[in-house]
C-alpha positions as CSV (number, residue, x, y, z in Angstrom):
1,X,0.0,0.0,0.0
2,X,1.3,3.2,-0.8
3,X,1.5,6.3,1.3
4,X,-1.1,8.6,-0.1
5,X,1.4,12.3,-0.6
6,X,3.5,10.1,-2.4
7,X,1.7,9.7,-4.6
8,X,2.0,11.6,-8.5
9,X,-1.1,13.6,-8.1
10,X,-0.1,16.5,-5.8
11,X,-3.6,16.8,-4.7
12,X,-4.0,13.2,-3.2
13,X,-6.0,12.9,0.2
14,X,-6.4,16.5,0.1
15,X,-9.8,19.0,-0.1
16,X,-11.3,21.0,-3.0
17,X,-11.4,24.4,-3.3
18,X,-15.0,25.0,-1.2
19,X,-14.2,22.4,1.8
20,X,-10.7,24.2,1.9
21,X,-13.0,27.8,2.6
22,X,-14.9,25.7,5.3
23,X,-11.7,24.1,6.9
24,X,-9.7,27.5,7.4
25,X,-13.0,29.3,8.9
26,X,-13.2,26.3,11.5
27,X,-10.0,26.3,12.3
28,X,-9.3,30.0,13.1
29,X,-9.4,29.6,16.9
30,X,-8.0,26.3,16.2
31,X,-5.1,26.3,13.7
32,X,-4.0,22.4,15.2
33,X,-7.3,21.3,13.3
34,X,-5.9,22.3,10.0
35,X,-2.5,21.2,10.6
36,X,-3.6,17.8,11.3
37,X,-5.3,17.4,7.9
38,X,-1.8,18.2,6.4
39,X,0.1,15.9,8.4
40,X,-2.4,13.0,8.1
41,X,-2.0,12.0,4.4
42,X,1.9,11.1,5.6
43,X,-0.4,8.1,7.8
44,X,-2.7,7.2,5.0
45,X,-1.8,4.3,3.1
46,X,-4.1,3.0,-0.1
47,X,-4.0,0.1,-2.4
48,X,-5.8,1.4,-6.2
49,X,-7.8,-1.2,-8.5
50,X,-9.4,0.0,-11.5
51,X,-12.6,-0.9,-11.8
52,X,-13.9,-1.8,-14.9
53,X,-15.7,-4.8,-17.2
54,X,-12.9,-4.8,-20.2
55,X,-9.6,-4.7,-19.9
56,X,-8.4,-1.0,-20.4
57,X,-5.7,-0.4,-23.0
58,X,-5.0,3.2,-21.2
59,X,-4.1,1.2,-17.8
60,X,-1.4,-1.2,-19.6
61,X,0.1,1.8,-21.4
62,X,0.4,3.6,-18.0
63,X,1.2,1.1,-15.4
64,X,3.5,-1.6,-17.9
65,X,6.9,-1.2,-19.6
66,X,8.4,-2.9,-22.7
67,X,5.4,-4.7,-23.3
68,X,5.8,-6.6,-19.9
69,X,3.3,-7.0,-16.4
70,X,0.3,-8.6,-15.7
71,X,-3.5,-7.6,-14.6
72,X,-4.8,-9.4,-11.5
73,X,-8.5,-9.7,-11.8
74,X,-10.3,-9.5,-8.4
75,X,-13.5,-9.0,-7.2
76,X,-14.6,-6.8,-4.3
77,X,-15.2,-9.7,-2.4
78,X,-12.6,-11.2,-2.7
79,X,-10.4,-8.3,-1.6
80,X,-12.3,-8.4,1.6
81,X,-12.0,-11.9,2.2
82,X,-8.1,-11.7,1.1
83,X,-7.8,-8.6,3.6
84,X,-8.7,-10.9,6.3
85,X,-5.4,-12.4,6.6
86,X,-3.9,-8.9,7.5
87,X,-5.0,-8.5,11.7
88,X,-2.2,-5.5,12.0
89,X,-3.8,-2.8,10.5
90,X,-7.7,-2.1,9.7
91,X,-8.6,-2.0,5.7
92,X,-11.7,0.3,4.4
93,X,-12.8,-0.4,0.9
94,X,-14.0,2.7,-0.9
95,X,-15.0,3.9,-4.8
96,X,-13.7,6.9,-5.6
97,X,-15.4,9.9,-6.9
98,X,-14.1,12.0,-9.8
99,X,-15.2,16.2,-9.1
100,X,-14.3,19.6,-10.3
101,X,-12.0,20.8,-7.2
102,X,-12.8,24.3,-7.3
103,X,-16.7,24.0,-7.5
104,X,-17.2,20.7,-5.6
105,X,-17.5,20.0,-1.9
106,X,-15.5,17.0,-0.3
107,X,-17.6,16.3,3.4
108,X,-14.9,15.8,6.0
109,X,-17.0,14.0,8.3
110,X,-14.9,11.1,7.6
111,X,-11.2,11.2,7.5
112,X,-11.1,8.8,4.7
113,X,-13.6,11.1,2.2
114,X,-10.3,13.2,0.7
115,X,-9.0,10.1,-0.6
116,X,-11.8,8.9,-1.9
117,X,-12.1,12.1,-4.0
118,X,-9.9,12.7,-7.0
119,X,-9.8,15.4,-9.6
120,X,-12.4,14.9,-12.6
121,X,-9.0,14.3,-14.9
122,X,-8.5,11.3,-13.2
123,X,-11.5,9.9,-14.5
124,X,-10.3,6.9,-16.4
125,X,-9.1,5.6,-13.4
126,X,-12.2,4.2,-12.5
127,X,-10.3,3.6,-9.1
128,X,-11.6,1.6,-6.2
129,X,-9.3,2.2,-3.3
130,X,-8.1,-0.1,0.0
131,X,-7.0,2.1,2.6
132,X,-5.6,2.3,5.7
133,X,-4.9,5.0,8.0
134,X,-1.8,4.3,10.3
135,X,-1.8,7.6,12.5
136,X,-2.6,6.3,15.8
137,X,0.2,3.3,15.2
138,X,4.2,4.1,16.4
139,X,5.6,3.0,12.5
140,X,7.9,5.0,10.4
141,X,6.2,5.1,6.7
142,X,8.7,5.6,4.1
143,X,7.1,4.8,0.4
144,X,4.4,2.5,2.0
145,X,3.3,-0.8,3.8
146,X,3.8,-4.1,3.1
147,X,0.3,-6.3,4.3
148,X,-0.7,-9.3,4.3
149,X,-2.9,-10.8,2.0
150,X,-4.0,-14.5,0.7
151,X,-2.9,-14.6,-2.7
152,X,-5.1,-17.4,-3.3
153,X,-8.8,-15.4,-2.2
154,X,-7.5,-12.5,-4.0
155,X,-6.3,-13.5,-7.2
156,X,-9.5,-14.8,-9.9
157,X,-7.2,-14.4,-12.9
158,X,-4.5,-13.4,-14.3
159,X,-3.8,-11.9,-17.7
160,X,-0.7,-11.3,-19.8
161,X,0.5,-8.1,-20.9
162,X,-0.9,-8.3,-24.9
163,X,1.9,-6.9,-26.3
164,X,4.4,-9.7,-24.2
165,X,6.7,-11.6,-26.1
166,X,6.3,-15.3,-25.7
167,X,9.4,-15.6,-23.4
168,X,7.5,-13.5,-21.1
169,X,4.2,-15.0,-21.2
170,X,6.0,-18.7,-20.7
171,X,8.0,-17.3,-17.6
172,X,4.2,-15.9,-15.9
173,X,2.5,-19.4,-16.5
174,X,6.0,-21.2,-15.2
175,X,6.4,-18.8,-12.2
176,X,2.5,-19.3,-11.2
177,X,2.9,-23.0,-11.4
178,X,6.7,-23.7,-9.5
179,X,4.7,-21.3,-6.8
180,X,1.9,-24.1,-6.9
181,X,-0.9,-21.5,-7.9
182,X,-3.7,-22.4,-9.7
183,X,-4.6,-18.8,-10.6
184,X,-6.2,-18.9,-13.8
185,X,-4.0,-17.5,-16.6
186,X,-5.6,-15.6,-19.8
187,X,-4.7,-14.4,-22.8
188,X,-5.0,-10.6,-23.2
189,X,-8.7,-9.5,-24.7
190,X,-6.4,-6.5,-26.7
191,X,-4.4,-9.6,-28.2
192,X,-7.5,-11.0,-30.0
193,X,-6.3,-12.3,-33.6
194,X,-7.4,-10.0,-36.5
195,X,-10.8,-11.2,-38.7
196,X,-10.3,-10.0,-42.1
């Protein structure tokens, strides 16, 4: 899981424009109230899954190089049931929802709604999130947190990057088996042969 003001998007786990009004008012006579907010994406770690029928030929462009990596298909109930190996730290499953931050109001009623807001250019994301928020534990949080999971409840599927060369695609379904999984493994839907 990685640590939320780490991450690319400068405006991770933070407030649009009109909460931002709302925050600073309410924290005139209280200026610890607003600092905290600041501090507290450093604590909040999150896990993204895109969310989506098909296969998305914008996430392999963004998240593979040279034509190599693999898509783990999941459900949501599986996550859950594959979070329940992790006793540590508590896991909150959220959707996020894409807004225009400087018209849009972000509730902060829960500590976990500005990271389950993200700027309406993020869109194609189509991000459900697995977060955690590690302020009240005594841990140093450099990039993020390791957690434990069962490989077996999360995983449904596999799929090959559909650009991989063959080498590549024989190592996946080699490494899956001397591991003794028996994750399904599928052929890209982007590598479909050609009909002419």
């Amino acid at each position: 899981m990685s640590r939320s003001d780490k991450f690319e998007d400068q405006y991770e786990g933070t407030f649009s424009e009109p909460t931002f009004e709302e925050i600073k008012k309410l924290s005139v006579n209280n200026p610890e109230f607003l600092d905290f907010y600041k501090s507290h994406r450093e604590k909040v770690v999150v896990s993204s899954w895109h969310i989506n029928e098909y296969e998305s030929f914008a996430m392999w462009q963004i998240f593979t190089q040279n034509s190599e990596g693999i898509a783990i298909q999941s459900t949501i109930g599986r996550l859950q049931k594959a979070l329940q190996t992790e006793k540590e730290f508590n896991q909150y499953i959220g959707e996020v929802n894409y807004i225009d931050y400087k018209k849009e109001y972000i509730p902060f009623d829960d500590m976990f709604f500005p990271f389950l807001f993200k700027r309406k250019s993020f869109q194609y994301e189509r991000e459900v999130r697995i977060l955690s928020d590690l302020h009240d534990k005594d841990i140093k949080i450099n990039d993020g947190l390791k957690i434990n999971v069962d490989l077996n409840q999360l995983i449904e599927k596999i799929y090959i990057h559909p650009k991989s060369e063959n080498w590549y695609k024989k190592l996946v379904i080699e490494l899956v088996s001397k591991l003794d999984f028996d994750f399904e493994i599928e052929k890209s839907d982007l590598e479909s042969d050609i009909l002419i």
